[in-house]
C-alpha positions as CSV (number, residue, x, y, z in Angstrom):
1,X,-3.4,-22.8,-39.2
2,X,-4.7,-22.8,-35.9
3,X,-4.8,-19.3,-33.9
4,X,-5.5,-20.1,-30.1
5,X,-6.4,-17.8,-27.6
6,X,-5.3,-17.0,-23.7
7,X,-8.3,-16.1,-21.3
8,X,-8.8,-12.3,-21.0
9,X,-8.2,-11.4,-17.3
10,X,-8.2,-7.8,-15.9
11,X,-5.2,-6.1,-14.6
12,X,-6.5,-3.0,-12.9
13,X,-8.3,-2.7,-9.7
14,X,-11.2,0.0,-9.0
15,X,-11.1,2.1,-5.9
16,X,-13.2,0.0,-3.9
17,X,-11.4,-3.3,-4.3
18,X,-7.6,-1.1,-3.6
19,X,-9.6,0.5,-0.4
20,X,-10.2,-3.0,0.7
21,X,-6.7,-4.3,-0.5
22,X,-5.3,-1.5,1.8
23,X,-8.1,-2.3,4.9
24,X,-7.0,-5.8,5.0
25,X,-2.8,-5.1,5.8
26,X,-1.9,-5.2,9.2
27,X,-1.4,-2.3,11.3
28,X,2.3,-1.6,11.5
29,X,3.3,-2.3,15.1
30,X,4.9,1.2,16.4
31,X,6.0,2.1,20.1
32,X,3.9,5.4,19.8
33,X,0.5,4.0,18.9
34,X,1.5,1.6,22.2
35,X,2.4,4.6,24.1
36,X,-1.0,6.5,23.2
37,X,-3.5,3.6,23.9
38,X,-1.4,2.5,27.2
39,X,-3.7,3.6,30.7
40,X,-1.0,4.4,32.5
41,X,1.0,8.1,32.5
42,X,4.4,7.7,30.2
43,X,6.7,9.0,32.5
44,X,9.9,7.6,30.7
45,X,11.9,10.4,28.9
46,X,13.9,7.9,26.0
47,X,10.8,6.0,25.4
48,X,8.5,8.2,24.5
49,X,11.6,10.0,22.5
50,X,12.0,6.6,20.6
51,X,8.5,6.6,19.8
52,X,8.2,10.0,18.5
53,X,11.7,9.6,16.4
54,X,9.8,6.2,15.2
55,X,6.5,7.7,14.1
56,X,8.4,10.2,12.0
57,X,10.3,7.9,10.3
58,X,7.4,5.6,9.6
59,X,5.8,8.9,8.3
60,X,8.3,9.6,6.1
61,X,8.7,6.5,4.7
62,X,5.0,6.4,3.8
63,X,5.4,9.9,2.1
64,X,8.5,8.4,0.0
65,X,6.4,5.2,-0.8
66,X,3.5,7.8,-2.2
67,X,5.7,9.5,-3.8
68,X,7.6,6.0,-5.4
69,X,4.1,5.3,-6.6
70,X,2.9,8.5,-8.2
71,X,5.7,8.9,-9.9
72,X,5.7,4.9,-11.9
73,X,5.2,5.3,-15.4
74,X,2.7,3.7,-17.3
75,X,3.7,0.1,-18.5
76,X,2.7,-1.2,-21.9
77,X,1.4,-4.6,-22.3
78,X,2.8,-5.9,-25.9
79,X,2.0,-9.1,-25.5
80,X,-1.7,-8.8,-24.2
81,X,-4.3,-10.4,-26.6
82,X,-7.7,-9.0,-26.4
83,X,-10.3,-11.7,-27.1
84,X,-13.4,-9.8,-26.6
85,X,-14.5,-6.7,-28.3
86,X,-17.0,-4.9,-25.7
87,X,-19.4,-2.7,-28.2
């Protein structure tokens, strides 16, 4: 019988390669951010109300996403073969 083996890969990334995962996604493009680095005075009551009403909801959606996230359980690999035995 003839037992044959898949290549051993790793699943997990460290801190620094996530920090650089995270680096490299673009900025999400929100009025407020526009609103703050814009030279001129916002004098325009609705827009700068849209923007704030935007930000939060951005916001909150990034708290739910955390939250999403720390919350996953851990998944079991059952059909991960382990070829090398690090001593």
């Amino acid at each position: 019988m003839r037992t044959l083996y898949a290549q051993s890969y790793t699943f997990a990334f460290d801190q620094t390669q996530l920090i650089e995962v995270l680096a490299a996604l673009p900025s999400a493009p929100l009025k407020g951010l526009d609103l703050i680095g814009s030279a001129t005075p916002v004098t325009d009551r609705t827009a700068v109300r849209e923007a704030v009403l935007e930000l939060i909801a951005y916001t909150n959606g990034c708290a739910r996403a955390i939250e999403q996230l720390h919350s996953l359980p851990a998944i079991a690999l059952t059909t991960f073969v382990c070829v090398e035995w690090v001593l």
